[in-house]
C-alpha positions in Angstrom: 142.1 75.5 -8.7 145.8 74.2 -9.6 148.3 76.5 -11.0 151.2 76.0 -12.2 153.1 79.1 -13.1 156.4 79.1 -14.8 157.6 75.8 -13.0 161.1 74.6 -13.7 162.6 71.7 -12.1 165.8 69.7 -12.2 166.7 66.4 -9.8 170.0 66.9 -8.1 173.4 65.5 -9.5 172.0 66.0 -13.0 172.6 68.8 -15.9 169.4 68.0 -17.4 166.4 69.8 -16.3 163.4 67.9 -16.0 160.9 70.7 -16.5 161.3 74.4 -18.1 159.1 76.8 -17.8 155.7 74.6 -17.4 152.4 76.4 -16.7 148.5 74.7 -16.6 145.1 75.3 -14.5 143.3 72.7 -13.3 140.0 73.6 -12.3 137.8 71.1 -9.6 135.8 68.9 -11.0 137.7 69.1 -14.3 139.1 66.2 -15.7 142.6 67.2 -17.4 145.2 64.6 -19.1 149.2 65.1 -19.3 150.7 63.1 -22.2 153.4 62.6 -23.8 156.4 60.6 -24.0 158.4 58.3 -21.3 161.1 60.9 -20.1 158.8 63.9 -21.2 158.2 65.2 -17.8 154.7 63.9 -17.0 155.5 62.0 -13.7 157.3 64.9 -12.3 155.1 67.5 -12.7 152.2 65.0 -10.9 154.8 65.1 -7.8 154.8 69.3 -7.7 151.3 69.7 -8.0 151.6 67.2 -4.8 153.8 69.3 -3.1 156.4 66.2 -3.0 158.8 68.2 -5.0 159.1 72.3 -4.9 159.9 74.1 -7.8 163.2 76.0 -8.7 161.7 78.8 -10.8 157.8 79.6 -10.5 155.4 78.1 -8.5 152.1 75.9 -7.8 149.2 77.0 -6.3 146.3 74.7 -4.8 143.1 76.9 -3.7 145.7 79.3 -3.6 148.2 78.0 -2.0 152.1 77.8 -2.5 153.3 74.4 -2.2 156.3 75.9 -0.8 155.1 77.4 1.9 151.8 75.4 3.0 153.2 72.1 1.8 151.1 69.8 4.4 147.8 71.7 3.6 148.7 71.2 -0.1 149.5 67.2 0.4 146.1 67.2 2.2 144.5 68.6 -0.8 145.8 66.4 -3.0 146.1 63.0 -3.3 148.6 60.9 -5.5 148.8 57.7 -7.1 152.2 56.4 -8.4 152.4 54.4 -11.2 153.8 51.1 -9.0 151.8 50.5 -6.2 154.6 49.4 -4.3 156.3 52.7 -3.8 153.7 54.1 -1.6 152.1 50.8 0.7 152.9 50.5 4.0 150.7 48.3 5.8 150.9 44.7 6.1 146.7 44.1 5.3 144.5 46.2 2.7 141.8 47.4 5.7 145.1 48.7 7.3 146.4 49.9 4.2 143.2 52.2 3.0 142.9 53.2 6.8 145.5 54.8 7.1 145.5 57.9 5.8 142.2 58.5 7.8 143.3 57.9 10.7 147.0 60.4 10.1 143.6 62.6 9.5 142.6 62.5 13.2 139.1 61.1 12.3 136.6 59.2 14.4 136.6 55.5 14.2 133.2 55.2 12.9 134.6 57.8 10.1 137.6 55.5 9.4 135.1 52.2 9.2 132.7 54.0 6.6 135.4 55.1 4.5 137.4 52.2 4.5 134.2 50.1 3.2 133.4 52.9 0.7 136.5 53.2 -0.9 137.1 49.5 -1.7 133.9 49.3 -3.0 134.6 52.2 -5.4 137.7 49.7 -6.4 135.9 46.6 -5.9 137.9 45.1 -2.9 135.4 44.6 -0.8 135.9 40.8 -0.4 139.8 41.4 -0.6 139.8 43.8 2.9 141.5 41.3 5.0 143.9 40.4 2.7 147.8 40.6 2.7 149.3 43.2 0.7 152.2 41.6 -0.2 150.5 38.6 -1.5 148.1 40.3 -4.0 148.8 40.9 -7.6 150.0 44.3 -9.2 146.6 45.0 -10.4 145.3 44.8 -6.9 147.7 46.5 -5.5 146.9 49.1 -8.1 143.3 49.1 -6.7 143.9 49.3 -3.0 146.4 52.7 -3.7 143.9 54.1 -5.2 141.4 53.3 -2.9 143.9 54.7 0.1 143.5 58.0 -1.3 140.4 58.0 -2.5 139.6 57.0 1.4 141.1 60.1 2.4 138.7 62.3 0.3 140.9 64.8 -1.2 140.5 67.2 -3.1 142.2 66.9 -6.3 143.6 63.8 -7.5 146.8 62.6 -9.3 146.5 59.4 -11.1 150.5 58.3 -12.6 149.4 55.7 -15.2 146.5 54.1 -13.4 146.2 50.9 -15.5 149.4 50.3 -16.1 149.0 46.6 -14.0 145.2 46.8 -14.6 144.3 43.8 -17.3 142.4 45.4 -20.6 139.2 44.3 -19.8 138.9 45.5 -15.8 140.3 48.9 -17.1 137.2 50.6 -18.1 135.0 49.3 -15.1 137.9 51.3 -12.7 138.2 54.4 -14.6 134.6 54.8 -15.1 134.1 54.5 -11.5 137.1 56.8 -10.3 135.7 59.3 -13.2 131.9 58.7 -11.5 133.4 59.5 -7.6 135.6 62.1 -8.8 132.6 64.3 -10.4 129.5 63.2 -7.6 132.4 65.5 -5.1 133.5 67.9 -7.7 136.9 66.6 -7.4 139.5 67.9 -10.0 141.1 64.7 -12.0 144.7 64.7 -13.4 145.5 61.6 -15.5 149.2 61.0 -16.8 148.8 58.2 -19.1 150.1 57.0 -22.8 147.0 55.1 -23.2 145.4 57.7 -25.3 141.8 55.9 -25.3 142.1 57.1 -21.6 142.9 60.5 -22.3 139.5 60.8 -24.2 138.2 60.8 -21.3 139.4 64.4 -20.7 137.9 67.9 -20.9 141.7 69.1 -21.5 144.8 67.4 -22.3 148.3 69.0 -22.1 151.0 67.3 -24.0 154.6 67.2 -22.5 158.3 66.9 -24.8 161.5 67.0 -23.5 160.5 69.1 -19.6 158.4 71.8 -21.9 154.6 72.0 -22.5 154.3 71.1 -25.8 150.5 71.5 -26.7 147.2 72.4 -24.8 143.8 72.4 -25.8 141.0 69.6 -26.3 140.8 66.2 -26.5 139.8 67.0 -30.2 142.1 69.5 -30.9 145.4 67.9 -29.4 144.8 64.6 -31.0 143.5 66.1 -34.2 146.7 67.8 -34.9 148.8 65.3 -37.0 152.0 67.3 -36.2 151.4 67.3 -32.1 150.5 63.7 -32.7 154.4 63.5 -34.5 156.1 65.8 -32.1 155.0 63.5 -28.9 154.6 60.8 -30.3 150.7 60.0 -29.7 149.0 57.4 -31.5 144.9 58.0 -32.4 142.9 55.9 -30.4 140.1 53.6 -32.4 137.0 55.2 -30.7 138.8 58.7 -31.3 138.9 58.1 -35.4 135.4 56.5 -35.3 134.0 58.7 -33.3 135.1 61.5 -35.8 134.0 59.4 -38.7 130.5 59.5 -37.5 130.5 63.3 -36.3 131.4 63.8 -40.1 128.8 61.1 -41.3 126.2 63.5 -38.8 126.0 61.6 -35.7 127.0 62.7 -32.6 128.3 60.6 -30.4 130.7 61.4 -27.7 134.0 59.5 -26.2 133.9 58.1 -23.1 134.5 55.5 -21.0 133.7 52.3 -22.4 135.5 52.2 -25.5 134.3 51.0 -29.3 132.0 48.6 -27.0 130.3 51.7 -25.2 130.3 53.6 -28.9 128.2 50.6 -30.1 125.4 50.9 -27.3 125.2 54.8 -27.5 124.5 54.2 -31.1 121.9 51.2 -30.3 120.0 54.1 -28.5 120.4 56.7 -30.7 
């Protein structure tokens, strides 16, 4: 489990502080959302849950441990994706790229190989291993970070904005395969996104404003509130309001990933 307990944080050479107070759980094999908006805090608490940044007041705890103390085994735990790819590739060729973190593991070579080929396939790289990073698009270098820490099999797992490079209509196909991976190992999911669509996807969302935690609860009862919706700024996604048009009309069909196009085939087999 992740706790968070209290956290403040503020960057150096600033007056502001960029989190007050924050607290959360994240169970494994929960899938929990952070929201709000730009500036609100999201993308900084993601980096102390990784260990990346300590807290000033409180602390986070992964499987019971204090990222201040047991940083490394924290950072093993879990893995991280930024929001641009860029920021955290360092290898000149994907294969290299995803293999990495394996082999800072200390695995066998065999090990590396099968994970390597199992997480681009999760990402659908396989035909782009031998690639140049440099030379592929944002999207796929979206892909192939996620893949690098997917490869490394940890145990909870950050997502910053996932899609942001991702085009609208390979978005769904990724998330609904990191969502697939993420529960067949009971790994915990944290998504920080604006695209509320993907928050639906959540068993809890927390909404940040301003460094403070602003609203918790469900997908259903953040996004039903039309005064959290105000306060951070949240627009309703068009599967949320028709999926709450038919619950009220009697049929019960659940968000997911998809979108109004997954909606439609539930219904087909209803």
């Amino acid at each position: 489990m992740i706790q968070v307990e209290g956290v403040s944080y503020r960057y150096a050479h600033t007056d502001a502080t960029a989190l007050q107070s924050v607290s959360l759980e994240i169970k494994a094999g929960e899938v929990a959302g952070i929201v709000g908006p730009n500036g609100s805090g999201k993308s900084t608490l993601g980096r102390l849950i990784k260990g990346l940044l300590l807290p000033d007041d409180g602390r986070v705890l992964v499987d019971g441990l204090d990222t201040r103390t047991h940083t490394l085994d924290v950072r093993r735990l879990v893995g991280l994706v930024f929001q641009n790819p860029n920021n955290q590739m360092v290898n000149a060729t994907v294969e290299h790229e995803v293999a990495f973190g394996p082999e800072n593991l200390g695995l066998p070579p065999g090990e590396i190989r099968f994970r390597v080929a199992r997480a681009l396939a999760q990402v659908g790289l396989e035909s782009r291993r031998s690639n140049e990073c440099h030379s592929l698009s944002l999207a796929n270098k979206q892909r192939v970070a996620l893949a690098a820490v997917i490869a490394m099999e940890p145990r909870y797992l950050v997502l910053d904005e996932p899609t942001a490079w991702v085009e609208p209509r390979d978005r769904w196909p990724l998330l609904r395969s990191v969502v697939q991976w993420a529960a067949g190992r009971n790994v915990g999911l944290v998504l920080v996104t604006h695209r509320m669509e993907e928050a639906e996807l959540c068993g809890t969302l927390y909404g940040m404003l301003s460094g403070h935690m602003a609203a918790s609860g469900t997908v259903d009862e953040v996004l039903g509130d039309a005064q959290v919706r105000r306060r951070l700024a949240l627009e309703i996604p068009e599967t949320f309001a028709l999926v709450r048009e038919l619950r009220a009309a009697g049929v019960n069909v659940q968000p997911g990933p998809g979108g109004i196009e997954a909606i439609a085939e539930a219904l087909c087999h209803s």
